[in-house]
C-alpha positions, 0 to 999 in steps of 0.5 A, spaced: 347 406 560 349 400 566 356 398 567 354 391 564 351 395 558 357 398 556 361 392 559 358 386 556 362 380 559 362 383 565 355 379 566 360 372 565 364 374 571 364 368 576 362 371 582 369 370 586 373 375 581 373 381 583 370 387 578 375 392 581 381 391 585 384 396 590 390 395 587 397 396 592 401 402 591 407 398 593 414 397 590 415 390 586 420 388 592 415 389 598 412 383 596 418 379 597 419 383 603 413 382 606 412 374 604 420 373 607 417 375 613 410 372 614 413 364 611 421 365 613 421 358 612 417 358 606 420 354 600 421 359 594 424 356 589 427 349 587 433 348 582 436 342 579 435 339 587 436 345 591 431 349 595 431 357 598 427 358 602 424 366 603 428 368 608 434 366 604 431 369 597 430 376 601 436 376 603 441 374 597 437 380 594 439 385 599 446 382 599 445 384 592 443 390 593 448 393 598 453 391 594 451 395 588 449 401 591 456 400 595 459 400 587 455 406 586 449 406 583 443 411 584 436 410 583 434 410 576 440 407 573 438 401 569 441 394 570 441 389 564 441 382 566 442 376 562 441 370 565 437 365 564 431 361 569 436 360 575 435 362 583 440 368 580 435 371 575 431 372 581 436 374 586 438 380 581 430 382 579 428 384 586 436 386 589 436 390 583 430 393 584 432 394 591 437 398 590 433 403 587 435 401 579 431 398 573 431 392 571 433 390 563 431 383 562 436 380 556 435 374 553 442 370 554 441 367 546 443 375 544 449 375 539 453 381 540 450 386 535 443 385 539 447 386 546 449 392 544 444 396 541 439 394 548 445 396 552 446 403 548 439 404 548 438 403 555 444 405 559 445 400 562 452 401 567 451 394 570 451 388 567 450 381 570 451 374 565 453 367 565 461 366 565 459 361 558 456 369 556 462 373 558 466 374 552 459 376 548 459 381 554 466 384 554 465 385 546 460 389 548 463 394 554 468 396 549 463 400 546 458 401 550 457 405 557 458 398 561 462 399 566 461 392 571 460 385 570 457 381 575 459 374 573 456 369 576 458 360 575 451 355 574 455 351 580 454 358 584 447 355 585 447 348 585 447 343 591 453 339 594 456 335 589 453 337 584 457 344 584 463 340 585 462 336 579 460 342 575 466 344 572 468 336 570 461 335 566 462 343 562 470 341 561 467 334 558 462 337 554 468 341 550 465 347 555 470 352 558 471 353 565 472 360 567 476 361 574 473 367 575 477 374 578 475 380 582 477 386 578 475 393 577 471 390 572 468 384 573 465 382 580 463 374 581 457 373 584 460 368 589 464 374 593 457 378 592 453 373 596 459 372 601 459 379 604 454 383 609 448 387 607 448 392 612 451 397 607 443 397 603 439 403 604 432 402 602 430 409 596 424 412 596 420 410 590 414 412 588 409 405 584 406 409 580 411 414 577 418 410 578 420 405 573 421 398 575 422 395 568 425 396 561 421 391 557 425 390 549 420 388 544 422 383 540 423 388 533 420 385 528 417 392 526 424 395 525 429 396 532 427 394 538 423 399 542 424 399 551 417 399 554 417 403 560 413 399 565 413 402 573 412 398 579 404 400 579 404 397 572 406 390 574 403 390 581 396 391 578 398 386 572 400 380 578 394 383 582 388 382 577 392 374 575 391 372 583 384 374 582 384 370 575 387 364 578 381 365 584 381 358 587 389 359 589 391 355 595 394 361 597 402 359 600 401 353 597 401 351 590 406 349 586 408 353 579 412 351 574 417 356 571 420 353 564 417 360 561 423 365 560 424 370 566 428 375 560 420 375 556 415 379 561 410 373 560 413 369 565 416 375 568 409 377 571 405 370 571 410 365 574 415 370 577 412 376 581 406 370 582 409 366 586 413 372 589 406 374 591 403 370 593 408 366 597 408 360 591 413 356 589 417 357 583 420 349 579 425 353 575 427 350 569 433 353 565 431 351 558 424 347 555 426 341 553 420 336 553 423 330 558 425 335 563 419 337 564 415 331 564 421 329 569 419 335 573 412 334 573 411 327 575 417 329 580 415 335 583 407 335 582 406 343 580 400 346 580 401 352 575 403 352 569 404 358 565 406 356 558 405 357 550 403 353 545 409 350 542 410 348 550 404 344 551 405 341 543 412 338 545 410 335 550 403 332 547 409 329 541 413 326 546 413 319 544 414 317 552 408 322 554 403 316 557 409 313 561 408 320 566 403 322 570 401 329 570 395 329 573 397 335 578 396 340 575 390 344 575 392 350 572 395 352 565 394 359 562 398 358 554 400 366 551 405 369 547 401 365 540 395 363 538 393 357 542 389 351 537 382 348 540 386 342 538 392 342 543 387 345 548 383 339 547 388 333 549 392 337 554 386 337 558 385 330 556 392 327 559 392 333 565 385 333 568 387 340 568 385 347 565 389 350 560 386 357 558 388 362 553 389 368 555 392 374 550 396 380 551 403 384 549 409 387 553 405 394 553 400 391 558 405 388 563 403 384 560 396 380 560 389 384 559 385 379 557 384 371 559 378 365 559 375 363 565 377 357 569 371 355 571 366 351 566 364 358 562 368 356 555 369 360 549 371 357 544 376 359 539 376 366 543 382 370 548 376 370 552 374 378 556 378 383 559 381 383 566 379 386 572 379 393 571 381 392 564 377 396 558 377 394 552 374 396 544 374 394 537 375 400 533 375 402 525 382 402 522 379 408 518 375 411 523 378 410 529 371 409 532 368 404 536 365 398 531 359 394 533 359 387 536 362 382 531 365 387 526 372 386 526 377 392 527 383 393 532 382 391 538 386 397 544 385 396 551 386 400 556 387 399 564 393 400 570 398 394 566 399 399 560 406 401 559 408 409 561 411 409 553 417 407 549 424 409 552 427 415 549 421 415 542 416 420 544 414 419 536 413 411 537 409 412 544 404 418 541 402 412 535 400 407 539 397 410 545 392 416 545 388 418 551 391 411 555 388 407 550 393 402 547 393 400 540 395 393 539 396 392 532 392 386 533 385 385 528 379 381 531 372 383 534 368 383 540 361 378 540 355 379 543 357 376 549 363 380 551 367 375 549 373 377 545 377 374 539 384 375 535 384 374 527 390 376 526 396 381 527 394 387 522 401 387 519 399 379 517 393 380 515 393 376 508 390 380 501 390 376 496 385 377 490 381 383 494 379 378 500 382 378 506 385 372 510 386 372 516 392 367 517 390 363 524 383 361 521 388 357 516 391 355 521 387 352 527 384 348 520 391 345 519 392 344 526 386 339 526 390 334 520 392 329 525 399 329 521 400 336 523 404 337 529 406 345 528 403 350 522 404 357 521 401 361 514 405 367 511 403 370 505 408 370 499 407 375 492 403 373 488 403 375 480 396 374 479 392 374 486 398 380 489 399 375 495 398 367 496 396 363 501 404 359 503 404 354 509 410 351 514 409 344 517 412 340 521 409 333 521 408 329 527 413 323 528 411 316 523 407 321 519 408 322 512 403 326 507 403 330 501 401 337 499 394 334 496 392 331 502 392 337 506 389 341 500 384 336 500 383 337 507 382 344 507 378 345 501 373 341 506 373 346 511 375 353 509 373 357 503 377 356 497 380 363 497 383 361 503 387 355 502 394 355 503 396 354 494 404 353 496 406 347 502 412 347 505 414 341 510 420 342 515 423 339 521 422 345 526 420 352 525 423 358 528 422 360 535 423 366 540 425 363 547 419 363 550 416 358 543 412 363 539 413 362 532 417 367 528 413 368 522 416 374 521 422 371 519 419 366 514 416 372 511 423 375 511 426 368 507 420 368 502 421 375 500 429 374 500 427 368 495 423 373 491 429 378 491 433 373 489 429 370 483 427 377 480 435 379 480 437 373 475 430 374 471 432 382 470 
């Protein structure tokens, strides 16, 4: 049998793509190293109006480095760092990695109880926050192995006189101005940066074997699990989105960082892109929709990695016409479904491509994307990457299914993780002969092209049928009152389960449950439509904009708890 025979979309692939990379043994912080050397003067990153260049990149990372192996740490030792998009969320990744450690990326928007497992969990000594985030953090070291906190200040970033004016705006705001002290404890990121580098010692480090990346799951399937992911995961992943993005300017595009770094999907697509290849990062701190617009006018990005809900906020801002966004050529939309609908009209207002692509943090994580080009798959995450594999297997079974069947799609390739940090139990579930079981139903046509339905644990059974939430949900997103959507089942004492959905409208629209129902019932089998509606202002999200449907499961079934406590 040919390769194209067992691989159908293969036959797809543009001719620019390579089929099969030769992928670089390399550390993740060779690559800064190498680009440092050959475009020293080379714009790096651009924050709130002030630029690094590459040169200065390296070697604040170096700085770093030195300094934490002068304080102590050795090669394996792990490093939780809770920073949100700034230069010094970059500067700590590649010093960390330097210095031989391992980096756990936490999101800044953690509470006490969750700061305090991840770091239990991974055994983080060292921790590097925001002041605003200090006293989380010195709570937590009372009870965990952390023994230093480097502590760094927004103002430790910006351009003169915006650091000067810093500490007046955070007093105005009600914010408290922290003046920060050397002590055995804590470490300011200011007197880091001021000292030598001569201290570092480059380790030896092996990509393939030696982690780069303690990864949390988000949790919603009990606690949280770390993703063991090394440097030659990574490598690979940022390798194959070079070769995706084929018409690259290579040193010369612009990417737009509002995706989180602390979430491996604007880690590998923006981050490590633009590391390697030479690219300069616009990082924002935070979506919000006039910033970005701002920004893109402003400093025209090229590449824009987003979600969903980014390019939604942005296609409802009420002042969308009034700026020019036109610069934009690429835009690659994961971590939820994306709605042919959003695609559509953002399109139509950058002139650019917005593709979906599909992965998980297991991955590193991206194993799937459509083509840039005019290939156009509608509805679809499009074919695997290169040198990705991936399937369609049986639930019962465990056996490949035909083309069009629909069951569990796993994936196999360079990005899959290593395994869960400390849970050889969880690991050996989800992965078996290097095939990553995602959790993910869908199925694969005859083309080669595949689809998501849906989370296998979202999967609707109401009455004997199965409904697959997002098929309900591109329906609704296509209602021109619908800004968001998203479609749980909720208990249901005749059917077992029922269709619910949550709505956002769009600003000046105001319509009813019968309205949309009518405009379901014209679309979808009967089966299918939503039987309970329910209208919000906004919907939970985790930070990089994926609807958290799960916690809408959980506040339906408290209600159903609630309920049935008072009737018994």
């Amino acid at each position: 049998m040919s390769e194209v025979a067992k691989k159908p979309w293969l036959a797809h692939y543009p001719s620019d793509i390579s089929k099969n990379i030769c992928y670089d043994e390399k550390t993740l912080q060779n690559f800064l190293k190498e680009t440092s050397k050959n475009h020293p003067q080379l714009k790096a990153l651009h924050f709130l109006g002030k630029a690094l260049t590459y040169q200065e990149l390296y070697l604040q990372a170096r700085k770093l480095a030195s300094y934490l192996q002068s304080q102590g740490l050795t090669k394996g030792d792990r490093v939780s760092v809770m920073l949100p998009n700034t230069p010094q969320s970059v500067v700590a990744y590649y010093g960390i990695l330097m210095a031989g450690g391992i980096v756990v990326q936490t999101n800044p928007l953690y509470k006490e109880r969750e700061l305090e497992y991840q770091v239990k969990d991974s055994g983080s000594t060292v921790i590097i926050c925001l002041d605003q985030l200090l006293p989380v953090v010195l709570k937590v070291k009372k009870k965990t192995t952390i023994n230093q906190i480097i502590v760094t200040q927004l103002n430790d970033c910006l351009p003169f006189p915006k650091n000067i004016l810093y500490p007046f705006i955070q007093k105005k705001q009600g914010q408290q101005v922290y003046k920060l002290k050397q002590t055995e404890l804590i470490h300011p990121w200011k007197n880091i940066m001021k000292k030598s580098d001569k201290g570092f010692t480059e380790p030896m480090i092996n990509p393939k074997k030696d982690l780069a990346l303690l990864q949390y799951t988000g949790g919603t399937t009990g606690f949280p699990k770390g993703v063991m992911l090394t440097h030659y995961n990574l490598v690979a992943n940022v390798q194959m989105c070079k070769e995706w993005i084929y018409k690259d300017k290579q040193s010369q595009e612009v990417v737009l960082g509002v995706l989180p770094f602390f979430h491996v999907y604007g880690m590998t697509t923006v981050m490590n892109y633009s590391i390697m290849t030479g690219a300069k990062m616009v990082l924002l701190p935070k979506f919000e929709p006039e910033d970005v617009l701002k920004t893109i006018e402003k400093l025209k990005p090229s590449v824009f990695p987003g979600a969903p809900t980014i390019y939604i906020g942005l296609l409802n801002h009420p002042n969308l016409k009034d700026y020019d966004l036109t610069s934009i050529d690429v835009c690659i939309s994961g971590s939820a479904p994306l709605p042919l609908e959003v695609q559509r009209k953002f399109q139509q207002v950058t002139k650019g491509r917005l593709i979906e692509g599909y992965g998980l943090t297991e991955s590193s994580p991206v194993t799937h994307a459509n083509f840039l080009d005019e290939t156009k798959i509608q509805g679809g995450i499009g074919v695997p990457w290169p040198d990705t594999d991936a399937k369609i297997v049986s639930l019962e079974t465990g056996e490949k299914v035909s083309p069009m069947e629909v069951g569990e799609i796993v994936v196999k390739g360079p990005q899959v993780m290593e395994g869960y940090w400390n849970k050889p139990e969880e690991t050996n579930q989800v992965l078996q002969d290097g095939w990553l079981k995602t959790g993910d139903m869908g199925y694969m046509d005859n083309n080669g092209c595949f689809y998501v339905i849906d989370r296998k644990k979202d999967m609707i059974i109401a009455g004997g049928y199965n409904i697959y939430p997002r098929e309900v949900e591109e329906v609704l997103y296509e209602h021109e009152a619908v800004q968001e959507a998203v479609v749980v089942g909720i208990p249901d004492p005749y059917r077992g389960e029922t269709v619910k959905a949550f709505v956002v409208l769009k600003n000046g629209y105001d319509i009813k449950d019968d309205q949309l129902d009518m405009f379901c019932r014209k679309r979808i089998a009967s089966y299918k439509v939503p039987r309970v509606y329910e209208f919000r202002t906004e919907l939970p999200k985790t930070a990089v904009g994926k609807i958290l449907r799960r916690t809408l499961i959980d506040e339906e079934r408290a209600k159903t708890k609630t309920i049935t406590d008072q009737t018994s």
